[in-house]
N, CA, C and O atoms as a CHARMM CRD file, in Angstrom:
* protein
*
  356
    1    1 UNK  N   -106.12400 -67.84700  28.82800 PROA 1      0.00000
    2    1 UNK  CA  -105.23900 -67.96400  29.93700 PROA 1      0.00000
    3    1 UNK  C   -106.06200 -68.04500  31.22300 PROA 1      0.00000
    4    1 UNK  O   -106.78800 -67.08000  31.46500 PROA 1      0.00000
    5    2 UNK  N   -106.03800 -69.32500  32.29000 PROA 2      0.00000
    6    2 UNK  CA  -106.59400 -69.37200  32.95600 PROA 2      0.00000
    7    2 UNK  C   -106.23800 -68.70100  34.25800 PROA 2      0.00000
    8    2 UNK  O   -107.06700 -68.41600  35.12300 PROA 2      0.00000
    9    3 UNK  N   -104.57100 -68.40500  34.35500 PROA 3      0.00000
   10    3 UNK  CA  -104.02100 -67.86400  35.48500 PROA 3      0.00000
   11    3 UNK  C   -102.59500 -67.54900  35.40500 PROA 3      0.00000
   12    3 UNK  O   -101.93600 -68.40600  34.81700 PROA 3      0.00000
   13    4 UNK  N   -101.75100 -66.21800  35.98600 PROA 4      0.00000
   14    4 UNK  CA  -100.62500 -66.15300  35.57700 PROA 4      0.00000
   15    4 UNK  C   -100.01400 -65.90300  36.88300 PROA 4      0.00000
   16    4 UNK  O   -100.89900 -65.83600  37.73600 PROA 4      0.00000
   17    5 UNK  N    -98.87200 -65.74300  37.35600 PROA 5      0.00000
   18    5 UNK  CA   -98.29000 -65.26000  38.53300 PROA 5      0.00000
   19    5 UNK  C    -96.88400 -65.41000  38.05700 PROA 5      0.00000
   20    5 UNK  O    -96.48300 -66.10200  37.12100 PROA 5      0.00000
   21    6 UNK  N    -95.92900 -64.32700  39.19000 PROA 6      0.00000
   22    6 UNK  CA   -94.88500 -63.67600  38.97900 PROA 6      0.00000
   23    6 UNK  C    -93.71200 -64.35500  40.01500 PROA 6      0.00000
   24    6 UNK  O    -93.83900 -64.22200  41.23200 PROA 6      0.00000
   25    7 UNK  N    -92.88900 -64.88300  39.59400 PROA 7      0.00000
   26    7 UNK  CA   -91.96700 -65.17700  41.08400 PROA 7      0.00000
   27    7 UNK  C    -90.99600 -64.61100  40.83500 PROA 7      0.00000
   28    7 UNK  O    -90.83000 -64.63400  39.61500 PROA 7      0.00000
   29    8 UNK  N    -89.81200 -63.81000  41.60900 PROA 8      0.00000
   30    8 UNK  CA   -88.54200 -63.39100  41.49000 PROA 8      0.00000
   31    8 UNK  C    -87.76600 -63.93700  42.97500 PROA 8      0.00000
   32    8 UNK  O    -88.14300 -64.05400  44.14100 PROA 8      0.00000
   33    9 UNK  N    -86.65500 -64.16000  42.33500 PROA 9      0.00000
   34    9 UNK  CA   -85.39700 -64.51800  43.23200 PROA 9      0.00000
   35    9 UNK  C    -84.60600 -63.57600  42.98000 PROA 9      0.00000
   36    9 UNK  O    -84.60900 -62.98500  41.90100 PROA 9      0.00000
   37   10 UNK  N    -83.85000 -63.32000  43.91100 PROA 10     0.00000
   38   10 UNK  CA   -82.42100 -62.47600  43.68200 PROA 10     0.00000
   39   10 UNK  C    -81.39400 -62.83900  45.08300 PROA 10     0.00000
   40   10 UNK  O    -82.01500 -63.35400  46.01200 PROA 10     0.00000
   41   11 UNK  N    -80.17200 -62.65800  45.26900 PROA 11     0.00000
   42   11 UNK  CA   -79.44000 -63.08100  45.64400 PROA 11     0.00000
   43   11 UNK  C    -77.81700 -62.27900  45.57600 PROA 11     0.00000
   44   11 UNK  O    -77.24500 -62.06300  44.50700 PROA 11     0.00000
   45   12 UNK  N    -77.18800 -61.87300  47.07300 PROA 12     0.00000
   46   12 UNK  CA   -76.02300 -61.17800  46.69900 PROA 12     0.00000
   47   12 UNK  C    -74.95400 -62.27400  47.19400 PROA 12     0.00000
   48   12 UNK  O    -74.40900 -61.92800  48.24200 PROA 12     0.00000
   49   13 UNK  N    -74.61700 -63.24800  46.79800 PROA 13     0.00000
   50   13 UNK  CA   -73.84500 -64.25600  47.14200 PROA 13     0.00000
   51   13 UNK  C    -74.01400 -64.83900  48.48400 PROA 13     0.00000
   52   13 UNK  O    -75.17500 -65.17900  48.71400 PROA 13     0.00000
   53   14 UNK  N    -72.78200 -65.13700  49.86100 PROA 14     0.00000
   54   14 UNK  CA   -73.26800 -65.81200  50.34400 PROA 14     0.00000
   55   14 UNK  C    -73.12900 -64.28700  51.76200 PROA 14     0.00000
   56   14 UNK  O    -73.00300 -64.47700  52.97200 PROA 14     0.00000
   57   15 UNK  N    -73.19400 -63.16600  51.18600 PROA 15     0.00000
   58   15 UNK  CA   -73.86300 -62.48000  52.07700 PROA 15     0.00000
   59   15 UNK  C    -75.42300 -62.06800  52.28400 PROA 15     0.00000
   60   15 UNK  O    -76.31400 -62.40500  51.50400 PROA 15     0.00000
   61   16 UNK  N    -75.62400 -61.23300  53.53800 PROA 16     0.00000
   62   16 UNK  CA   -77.28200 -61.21200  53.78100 PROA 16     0.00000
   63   16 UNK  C    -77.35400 -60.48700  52.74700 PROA 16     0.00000
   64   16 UNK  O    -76.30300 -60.02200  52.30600 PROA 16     0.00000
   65   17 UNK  N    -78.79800 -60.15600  51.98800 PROA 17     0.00000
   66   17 UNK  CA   -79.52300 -60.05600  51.18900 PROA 17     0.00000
   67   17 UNK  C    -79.72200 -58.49100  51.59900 PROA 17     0.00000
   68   17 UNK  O    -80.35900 -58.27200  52.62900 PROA 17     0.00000
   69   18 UNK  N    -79.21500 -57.39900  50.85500 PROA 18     0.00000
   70   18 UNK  CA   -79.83900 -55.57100  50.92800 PROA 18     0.00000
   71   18 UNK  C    -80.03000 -55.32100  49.80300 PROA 18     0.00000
   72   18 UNK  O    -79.17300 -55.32100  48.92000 PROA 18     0.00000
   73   19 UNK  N    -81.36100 -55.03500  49.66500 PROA 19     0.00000
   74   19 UNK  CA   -81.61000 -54.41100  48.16300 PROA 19     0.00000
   75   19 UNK  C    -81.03100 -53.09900  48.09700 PROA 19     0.00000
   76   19 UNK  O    -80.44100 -52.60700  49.05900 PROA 19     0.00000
   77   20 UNK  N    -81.23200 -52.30600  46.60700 PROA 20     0.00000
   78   20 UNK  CA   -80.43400 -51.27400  46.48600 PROA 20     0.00000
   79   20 UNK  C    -81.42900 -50.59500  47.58400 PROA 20     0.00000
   80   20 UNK  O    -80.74100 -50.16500  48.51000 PROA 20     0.00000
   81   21 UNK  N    -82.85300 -50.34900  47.79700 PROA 21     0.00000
   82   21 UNK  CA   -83.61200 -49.50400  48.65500 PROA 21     0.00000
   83   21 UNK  C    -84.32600 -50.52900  49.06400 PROA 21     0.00000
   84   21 UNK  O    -85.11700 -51.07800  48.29600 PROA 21     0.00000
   85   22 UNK  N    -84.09300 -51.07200  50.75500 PROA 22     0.00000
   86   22 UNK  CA   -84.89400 -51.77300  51.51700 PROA 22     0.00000
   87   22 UNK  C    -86.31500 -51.82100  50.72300 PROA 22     0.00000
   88   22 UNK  O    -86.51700 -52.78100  49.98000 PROA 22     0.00000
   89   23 UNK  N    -87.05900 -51.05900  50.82700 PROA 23     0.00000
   90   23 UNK  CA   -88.76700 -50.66900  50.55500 PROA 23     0.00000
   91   23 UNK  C    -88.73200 -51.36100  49.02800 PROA 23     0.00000
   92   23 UNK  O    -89.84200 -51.71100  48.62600 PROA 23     0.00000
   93   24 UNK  N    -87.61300 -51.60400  48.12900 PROA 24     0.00000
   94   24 UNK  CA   -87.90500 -52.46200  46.61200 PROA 24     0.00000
   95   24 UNK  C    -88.16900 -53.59100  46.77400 PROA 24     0.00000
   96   24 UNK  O    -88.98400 -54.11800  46.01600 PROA 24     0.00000
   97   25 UNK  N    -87.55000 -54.34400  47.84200 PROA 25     0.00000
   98   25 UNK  CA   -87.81500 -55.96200  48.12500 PROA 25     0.00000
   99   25 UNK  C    -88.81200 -56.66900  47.25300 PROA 25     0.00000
  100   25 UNK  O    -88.86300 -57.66800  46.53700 PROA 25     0.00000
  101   26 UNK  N    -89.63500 -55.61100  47.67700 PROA 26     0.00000
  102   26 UNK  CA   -91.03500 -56.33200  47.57000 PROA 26     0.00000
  103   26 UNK  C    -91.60800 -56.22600  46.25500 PROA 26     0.00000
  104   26 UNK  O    -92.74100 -56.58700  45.93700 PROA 26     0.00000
  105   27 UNK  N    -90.87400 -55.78500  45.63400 PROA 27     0.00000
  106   27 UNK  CA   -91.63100 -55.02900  44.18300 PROA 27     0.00000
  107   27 UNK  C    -91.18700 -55.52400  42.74500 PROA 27     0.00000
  108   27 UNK  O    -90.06700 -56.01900  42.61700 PROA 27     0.00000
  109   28 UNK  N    -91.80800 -55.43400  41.95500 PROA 28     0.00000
  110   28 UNK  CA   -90.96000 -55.39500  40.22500 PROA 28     0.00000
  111   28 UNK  C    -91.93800 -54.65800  39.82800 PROA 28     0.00000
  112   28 UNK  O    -92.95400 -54.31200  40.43100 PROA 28     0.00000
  113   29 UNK  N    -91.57600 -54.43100  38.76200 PROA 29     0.00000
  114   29 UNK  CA   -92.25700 -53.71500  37.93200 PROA 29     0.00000
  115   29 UNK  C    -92.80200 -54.51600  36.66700 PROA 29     0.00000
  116   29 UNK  O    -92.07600 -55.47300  36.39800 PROA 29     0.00000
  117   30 UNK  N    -94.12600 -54.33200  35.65000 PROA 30     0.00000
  118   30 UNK  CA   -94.50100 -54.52000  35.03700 PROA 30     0.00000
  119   30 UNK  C    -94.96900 -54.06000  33.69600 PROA 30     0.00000
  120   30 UNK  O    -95.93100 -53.29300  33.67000 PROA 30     0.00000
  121   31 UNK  N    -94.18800 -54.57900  32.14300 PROA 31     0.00000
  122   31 UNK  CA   -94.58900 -53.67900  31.00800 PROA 31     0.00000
  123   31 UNK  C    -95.44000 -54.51800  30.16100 PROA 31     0.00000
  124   31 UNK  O    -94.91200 -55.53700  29.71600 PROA 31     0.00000
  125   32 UNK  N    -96.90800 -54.22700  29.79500 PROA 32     0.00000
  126   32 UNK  CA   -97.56000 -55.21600  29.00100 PROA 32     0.00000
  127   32 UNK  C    -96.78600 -54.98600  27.25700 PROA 32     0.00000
  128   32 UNK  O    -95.92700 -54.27400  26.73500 PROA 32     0.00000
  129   33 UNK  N    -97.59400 -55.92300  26.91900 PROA 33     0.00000
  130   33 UNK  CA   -97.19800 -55.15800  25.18200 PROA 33     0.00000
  131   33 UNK  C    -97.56400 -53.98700  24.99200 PROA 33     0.00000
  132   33 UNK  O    -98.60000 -53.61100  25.54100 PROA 33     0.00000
  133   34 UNK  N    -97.17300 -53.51900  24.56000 PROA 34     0.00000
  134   34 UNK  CA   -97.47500 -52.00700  23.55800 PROA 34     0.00000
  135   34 UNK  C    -97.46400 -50.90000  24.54500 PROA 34     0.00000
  136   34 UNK  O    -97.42500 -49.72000  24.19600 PROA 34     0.00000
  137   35 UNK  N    -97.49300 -51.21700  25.55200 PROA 35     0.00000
  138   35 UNK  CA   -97.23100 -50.21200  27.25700 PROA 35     0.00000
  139   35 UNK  C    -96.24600 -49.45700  27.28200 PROA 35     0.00000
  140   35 UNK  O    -95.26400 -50.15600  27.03500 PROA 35     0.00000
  141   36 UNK  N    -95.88300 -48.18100  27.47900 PROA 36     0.00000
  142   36 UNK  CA   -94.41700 -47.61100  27.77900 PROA 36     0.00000
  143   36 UNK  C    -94.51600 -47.83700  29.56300 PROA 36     0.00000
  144   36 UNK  O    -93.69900 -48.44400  30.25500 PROA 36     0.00000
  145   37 UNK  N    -95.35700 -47.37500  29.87000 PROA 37     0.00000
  146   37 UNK  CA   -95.27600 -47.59500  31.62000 PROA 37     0.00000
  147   37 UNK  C    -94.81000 -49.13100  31.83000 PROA 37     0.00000
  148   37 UNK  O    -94.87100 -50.12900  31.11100 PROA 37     0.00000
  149   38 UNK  N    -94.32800 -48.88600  33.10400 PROA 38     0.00000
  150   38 UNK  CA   -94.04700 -49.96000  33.92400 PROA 38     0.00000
  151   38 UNK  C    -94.52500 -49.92500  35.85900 PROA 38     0.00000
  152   38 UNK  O    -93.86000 -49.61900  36.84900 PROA 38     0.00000
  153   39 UNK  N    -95.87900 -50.36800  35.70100 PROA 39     0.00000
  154   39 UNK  CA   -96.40000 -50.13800  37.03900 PROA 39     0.00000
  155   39 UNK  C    -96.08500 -51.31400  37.82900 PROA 39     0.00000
  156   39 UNK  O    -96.01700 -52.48600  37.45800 PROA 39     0.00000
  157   40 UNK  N    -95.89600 -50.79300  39.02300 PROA 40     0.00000
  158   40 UNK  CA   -94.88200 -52.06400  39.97200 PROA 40     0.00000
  159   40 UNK  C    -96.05800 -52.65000  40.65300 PROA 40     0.00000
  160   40 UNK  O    -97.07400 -52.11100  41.09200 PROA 40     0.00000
  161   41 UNK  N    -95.55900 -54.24900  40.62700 PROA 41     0.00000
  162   41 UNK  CA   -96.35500 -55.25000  40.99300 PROA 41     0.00000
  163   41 UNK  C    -95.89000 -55.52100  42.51800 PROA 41     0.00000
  164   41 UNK  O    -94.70200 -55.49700  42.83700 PROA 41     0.00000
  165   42 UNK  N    -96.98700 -55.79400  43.47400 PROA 42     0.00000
  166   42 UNK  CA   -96.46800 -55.73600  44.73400 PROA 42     0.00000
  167   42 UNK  C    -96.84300 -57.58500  45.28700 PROA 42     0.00000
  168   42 UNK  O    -97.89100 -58.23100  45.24300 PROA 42     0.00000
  169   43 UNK  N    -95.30500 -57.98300  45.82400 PROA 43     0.00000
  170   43 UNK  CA   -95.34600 -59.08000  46.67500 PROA 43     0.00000
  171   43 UNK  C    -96.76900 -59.46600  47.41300 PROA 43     0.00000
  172   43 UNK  O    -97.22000 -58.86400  48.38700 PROA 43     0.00000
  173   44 UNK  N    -97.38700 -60.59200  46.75200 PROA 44     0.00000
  174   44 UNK  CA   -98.27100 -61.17700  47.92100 PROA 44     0.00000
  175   44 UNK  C    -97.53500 -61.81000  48.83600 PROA 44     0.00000
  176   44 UNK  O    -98.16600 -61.67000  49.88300 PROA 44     0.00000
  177   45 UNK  N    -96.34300 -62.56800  49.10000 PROA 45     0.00000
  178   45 UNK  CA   -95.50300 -63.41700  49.39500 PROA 45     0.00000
  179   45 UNK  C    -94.16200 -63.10100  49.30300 PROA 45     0.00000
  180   45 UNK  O    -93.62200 -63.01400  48.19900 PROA 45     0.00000
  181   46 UNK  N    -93.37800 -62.86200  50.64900 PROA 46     0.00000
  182   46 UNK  CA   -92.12500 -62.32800  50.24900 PROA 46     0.00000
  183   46 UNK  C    -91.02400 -63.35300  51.60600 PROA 46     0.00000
  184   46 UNK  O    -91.29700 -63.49100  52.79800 PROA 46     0.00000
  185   47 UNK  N    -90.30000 -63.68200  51.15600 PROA 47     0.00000
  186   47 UNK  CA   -89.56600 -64.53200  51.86400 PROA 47     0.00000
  187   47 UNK  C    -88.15600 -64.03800  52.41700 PROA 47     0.00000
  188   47 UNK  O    -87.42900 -65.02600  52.32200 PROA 47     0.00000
  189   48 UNK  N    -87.55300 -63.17000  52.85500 PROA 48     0.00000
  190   48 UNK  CA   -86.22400 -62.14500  53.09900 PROA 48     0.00000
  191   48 UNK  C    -85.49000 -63.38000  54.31900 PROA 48     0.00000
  192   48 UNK  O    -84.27800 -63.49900  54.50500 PROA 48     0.00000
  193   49 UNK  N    -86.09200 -63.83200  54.71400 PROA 49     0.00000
  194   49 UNK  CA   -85.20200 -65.22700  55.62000 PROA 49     0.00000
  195   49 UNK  C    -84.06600 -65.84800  54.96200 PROA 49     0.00000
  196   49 UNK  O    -82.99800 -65.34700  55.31500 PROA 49     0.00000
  197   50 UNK  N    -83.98700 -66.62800  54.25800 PROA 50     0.00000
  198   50 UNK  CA   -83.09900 -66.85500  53.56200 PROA 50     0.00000
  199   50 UNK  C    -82.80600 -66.68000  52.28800 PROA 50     0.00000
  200   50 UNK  O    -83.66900 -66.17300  51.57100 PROA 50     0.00000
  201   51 UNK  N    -81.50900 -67.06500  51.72000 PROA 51     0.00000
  202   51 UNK  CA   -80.83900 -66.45100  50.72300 PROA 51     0.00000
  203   51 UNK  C    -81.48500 -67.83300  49.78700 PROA 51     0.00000
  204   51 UNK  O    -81.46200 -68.91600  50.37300 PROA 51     0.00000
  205   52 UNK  N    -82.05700 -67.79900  48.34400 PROA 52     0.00000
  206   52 UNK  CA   -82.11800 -66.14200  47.98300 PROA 52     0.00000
  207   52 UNK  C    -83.42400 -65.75000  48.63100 PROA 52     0.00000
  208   52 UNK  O    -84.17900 -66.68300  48.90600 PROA 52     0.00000
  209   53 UNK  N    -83.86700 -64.35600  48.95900 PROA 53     0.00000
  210   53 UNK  CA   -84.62500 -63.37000  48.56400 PROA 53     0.00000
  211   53 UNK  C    -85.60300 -64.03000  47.43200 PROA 53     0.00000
  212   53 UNK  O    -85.39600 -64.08700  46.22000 PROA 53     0.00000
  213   54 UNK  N    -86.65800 -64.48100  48.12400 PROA 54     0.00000
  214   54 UNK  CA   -88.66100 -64.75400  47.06800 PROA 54     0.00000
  215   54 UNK  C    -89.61800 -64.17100  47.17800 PROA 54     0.00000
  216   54 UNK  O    -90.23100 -64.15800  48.24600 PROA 54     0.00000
  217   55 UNK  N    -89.99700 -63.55900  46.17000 PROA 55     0.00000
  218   55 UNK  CA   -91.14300 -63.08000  46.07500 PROA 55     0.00000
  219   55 UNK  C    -92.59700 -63.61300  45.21300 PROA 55     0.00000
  220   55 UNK  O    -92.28500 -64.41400  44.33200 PROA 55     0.00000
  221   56 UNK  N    -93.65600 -63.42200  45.26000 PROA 56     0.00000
  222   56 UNK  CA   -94.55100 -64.29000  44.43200 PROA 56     0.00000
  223   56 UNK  C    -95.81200 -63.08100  44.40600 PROA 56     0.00000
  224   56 UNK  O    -96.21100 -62.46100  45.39100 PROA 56     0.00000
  225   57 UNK  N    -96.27200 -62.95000  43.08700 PROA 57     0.00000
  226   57 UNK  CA   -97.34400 -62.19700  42.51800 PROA 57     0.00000
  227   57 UNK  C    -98.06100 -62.67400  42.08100 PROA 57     0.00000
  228   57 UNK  O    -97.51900 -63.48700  41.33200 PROA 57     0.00000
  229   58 UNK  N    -99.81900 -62.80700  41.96300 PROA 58     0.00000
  230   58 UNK  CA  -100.84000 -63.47900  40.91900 PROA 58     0.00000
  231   58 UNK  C   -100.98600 -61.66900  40.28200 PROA 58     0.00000
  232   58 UNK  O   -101.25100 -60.57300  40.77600 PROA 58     0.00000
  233   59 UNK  N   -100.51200 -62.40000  38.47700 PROA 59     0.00000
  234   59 UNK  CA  -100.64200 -61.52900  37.93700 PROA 59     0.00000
  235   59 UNK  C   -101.77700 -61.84700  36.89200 PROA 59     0.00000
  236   59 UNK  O   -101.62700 -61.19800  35.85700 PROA 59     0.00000
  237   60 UNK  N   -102.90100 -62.70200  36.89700 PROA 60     0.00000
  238   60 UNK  CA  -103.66700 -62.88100  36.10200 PROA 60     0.00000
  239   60 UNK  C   -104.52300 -61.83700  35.34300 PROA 60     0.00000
  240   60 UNK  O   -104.49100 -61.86600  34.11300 PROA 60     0.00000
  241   61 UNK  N   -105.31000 -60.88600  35.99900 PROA 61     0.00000
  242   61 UNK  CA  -105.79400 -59.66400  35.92500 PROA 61     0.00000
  243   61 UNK  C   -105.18700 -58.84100  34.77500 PROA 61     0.00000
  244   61 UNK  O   -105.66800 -58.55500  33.67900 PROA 61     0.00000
  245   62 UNK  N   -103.65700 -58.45400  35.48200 PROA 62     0.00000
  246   62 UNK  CA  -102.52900 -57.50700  34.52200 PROA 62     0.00000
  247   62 UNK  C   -101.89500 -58.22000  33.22000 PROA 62     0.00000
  248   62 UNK  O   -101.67000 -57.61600  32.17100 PROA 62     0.00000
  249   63 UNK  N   -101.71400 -59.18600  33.37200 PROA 63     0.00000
  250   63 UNK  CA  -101.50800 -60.52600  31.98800 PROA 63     0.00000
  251   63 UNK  C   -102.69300 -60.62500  30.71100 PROA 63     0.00000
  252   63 UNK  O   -102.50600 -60.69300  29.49600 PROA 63     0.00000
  253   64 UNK  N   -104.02100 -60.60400  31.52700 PROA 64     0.00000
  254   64 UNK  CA  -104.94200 -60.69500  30.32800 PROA 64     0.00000
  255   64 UNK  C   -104.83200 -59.73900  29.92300 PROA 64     0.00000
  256   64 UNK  O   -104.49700 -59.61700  28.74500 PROA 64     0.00000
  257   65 UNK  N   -105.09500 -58.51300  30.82800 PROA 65     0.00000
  258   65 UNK  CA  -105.30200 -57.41900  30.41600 PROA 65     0.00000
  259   65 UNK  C   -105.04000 -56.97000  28.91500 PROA 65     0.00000
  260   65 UNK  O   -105.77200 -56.61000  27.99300 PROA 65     0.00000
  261   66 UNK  N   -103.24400 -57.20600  29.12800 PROA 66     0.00000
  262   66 UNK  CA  -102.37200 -56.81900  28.46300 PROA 66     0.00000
  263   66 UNK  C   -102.71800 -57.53500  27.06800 PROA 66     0.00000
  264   66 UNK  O   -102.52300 -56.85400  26.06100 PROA 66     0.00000
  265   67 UNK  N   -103.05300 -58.42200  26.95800 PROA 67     0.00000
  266   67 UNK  CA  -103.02100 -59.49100  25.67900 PROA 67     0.00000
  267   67 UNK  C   -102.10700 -60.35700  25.21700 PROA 67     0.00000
  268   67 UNK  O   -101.50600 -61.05200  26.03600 PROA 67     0.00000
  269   68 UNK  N   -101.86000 -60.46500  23.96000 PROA 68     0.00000
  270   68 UNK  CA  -101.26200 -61.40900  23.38500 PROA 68     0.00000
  271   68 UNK  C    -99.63400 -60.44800  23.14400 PROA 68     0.00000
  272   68 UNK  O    -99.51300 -59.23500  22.97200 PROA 68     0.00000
  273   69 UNK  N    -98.72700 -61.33600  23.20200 PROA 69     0.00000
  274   69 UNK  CA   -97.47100 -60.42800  23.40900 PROA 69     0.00000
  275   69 UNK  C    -96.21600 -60.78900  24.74500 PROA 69     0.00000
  276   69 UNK  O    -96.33800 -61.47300  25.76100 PROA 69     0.00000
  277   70 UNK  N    -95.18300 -60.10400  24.28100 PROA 70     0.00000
  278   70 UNK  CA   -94.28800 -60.12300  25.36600 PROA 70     0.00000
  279   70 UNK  C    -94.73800 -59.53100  26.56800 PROA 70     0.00000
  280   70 UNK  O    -95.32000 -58.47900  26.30700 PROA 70     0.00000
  281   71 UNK  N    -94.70200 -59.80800  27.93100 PROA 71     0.00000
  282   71 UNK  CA   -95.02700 -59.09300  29.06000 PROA 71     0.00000
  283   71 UNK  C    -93.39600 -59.09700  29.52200 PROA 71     0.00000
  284   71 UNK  O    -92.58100 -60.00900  29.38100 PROA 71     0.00000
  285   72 UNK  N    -93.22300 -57.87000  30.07200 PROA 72     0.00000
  286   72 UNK  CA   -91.22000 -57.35400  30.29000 PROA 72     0.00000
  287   72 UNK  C    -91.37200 -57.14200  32.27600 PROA 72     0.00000
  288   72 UNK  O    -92.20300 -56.32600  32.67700 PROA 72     0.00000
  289   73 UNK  N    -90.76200 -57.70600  33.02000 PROA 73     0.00000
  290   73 UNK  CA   -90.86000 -57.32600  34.21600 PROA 73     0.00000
  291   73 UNK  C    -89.52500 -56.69700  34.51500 PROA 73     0.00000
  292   73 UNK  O    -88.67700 -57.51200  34.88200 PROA 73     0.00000
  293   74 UNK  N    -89.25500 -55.82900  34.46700 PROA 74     0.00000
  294   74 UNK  CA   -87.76900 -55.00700  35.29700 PROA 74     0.00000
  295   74 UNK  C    -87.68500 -54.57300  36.79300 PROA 74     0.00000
  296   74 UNK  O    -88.67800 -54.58400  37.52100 PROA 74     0.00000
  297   75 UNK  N    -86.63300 -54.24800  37.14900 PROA 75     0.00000
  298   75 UNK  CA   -86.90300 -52.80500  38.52900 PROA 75     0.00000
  299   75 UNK  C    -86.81400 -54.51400  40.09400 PROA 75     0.00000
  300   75 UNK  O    -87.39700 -54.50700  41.17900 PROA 75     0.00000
  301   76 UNK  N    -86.11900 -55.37600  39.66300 PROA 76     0.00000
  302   76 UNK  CA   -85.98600 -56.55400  40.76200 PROA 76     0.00000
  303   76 UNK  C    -84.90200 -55.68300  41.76600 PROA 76     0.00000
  304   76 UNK  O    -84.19200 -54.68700  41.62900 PROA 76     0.00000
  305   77 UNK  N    -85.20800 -56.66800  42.86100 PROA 77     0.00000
  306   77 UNK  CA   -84.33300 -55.77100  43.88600 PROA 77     0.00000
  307   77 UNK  C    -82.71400 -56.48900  43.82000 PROA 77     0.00000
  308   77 UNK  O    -82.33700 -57.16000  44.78100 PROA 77     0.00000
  309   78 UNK  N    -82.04600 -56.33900  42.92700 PROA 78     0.00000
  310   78 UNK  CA   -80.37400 -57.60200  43.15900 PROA 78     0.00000
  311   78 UNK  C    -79.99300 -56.37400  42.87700 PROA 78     0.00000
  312   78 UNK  O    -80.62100 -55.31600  42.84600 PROA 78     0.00000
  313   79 UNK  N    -78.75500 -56.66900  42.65000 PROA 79     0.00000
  314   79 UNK  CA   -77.48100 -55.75900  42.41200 PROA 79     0.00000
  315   79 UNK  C    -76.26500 -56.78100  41.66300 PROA 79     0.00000
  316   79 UNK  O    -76.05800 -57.99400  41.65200 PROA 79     0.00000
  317   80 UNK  N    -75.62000 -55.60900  41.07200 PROA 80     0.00000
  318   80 UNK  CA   -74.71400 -56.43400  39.89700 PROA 80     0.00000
  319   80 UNK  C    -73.61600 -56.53200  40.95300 PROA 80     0.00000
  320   80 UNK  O    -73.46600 -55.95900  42.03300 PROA 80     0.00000
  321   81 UNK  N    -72.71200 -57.67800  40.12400 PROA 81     0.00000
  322   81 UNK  CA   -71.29700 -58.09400  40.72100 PROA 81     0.00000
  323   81 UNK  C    -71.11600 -59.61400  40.54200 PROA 81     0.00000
  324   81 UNK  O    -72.05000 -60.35800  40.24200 PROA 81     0.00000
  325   82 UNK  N    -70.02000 -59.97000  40.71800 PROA 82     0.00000
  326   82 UNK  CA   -69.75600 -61.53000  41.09800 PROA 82     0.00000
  327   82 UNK  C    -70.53400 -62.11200  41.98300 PROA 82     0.00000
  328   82 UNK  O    -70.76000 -61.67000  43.10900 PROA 82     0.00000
  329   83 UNK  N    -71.11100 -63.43600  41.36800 PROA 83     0.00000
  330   83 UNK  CA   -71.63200 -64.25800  42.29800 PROA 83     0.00000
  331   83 UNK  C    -72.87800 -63.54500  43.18400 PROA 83     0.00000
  332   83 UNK  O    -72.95500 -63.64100  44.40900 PROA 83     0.00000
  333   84 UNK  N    -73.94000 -62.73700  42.25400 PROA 84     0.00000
  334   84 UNK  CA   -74.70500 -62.37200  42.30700 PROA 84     0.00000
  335   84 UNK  C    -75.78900 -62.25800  40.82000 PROA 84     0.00000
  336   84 UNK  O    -75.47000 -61.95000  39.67200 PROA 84     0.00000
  337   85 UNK  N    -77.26800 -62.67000  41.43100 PROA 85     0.00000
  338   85 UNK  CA   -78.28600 -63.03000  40.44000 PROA 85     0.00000
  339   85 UNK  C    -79.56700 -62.08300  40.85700 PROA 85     0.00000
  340   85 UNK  O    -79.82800 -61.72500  42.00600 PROA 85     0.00000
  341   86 UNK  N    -80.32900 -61.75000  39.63300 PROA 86     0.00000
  342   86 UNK  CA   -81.86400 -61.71600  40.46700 PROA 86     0.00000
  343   86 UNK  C    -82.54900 -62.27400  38.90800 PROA 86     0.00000
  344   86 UNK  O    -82.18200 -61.99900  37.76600 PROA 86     0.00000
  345   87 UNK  N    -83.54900 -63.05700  39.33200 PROA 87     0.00000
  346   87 UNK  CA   -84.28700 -63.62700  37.93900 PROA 87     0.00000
  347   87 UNK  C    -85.94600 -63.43300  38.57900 PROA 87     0.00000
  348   87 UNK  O    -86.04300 -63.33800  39.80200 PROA 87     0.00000
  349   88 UNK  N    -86.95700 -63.38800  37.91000 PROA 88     0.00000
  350   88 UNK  CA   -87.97900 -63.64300  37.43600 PROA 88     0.00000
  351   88 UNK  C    -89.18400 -64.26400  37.10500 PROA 88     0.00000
  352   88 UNK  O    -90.08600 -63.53900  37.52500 PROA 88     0.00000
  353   89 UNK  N    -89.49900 -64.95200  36.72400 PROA 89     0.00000
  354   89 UNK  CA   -90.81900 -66.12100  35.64200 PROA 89     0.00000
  355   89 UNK  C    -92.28100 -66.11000  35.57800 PROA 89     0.00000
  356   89 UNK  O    -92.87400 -66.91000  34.85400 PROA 89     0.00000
């Protein structure tokens, strides 16, 4: 693997954008394989201007690390309801 990085969107419809705790914006969290922890990956790049809500991580480092396997990112800043998303990749 020559390089990995993290992007998340999230989005509370076509109102402004409040995470559940301002200070999460910026964050997800990260589980390699075989990991019970989930240590939070912090925004190099965070976009709160418009809807949705972007963030962007180089996770190359924490990806190899981890190895071969599922890598699980949780802990995005959205909130459930209608016409509301937060995704990942």
């Amino acid at each position: 693997m020559l390089w990995a990085g993290c992007y998340w969107q999230a989005t509370r419809g076509g109102l402004a954008f409040r995470a559940p705790s301002p200070a999460a914006r910026n964050t997800v969290s990260l589980r390699a394989p075989g990991a019970s922890a989930t240590p939070p990956v912090t925004a190099q790049t965070l976009d709160t201007e418009r809807q949705p809500l972007s963030g962007f991580a180089e996770v190359t480092d924490q990806v190899r690390a981890a190895g071969v396997g599922p890598t699980r990112w949780a802990n995005g800043a959205g909130r459930q309801g209608e016409d509301r998303y937060a995704a990942w990749d």
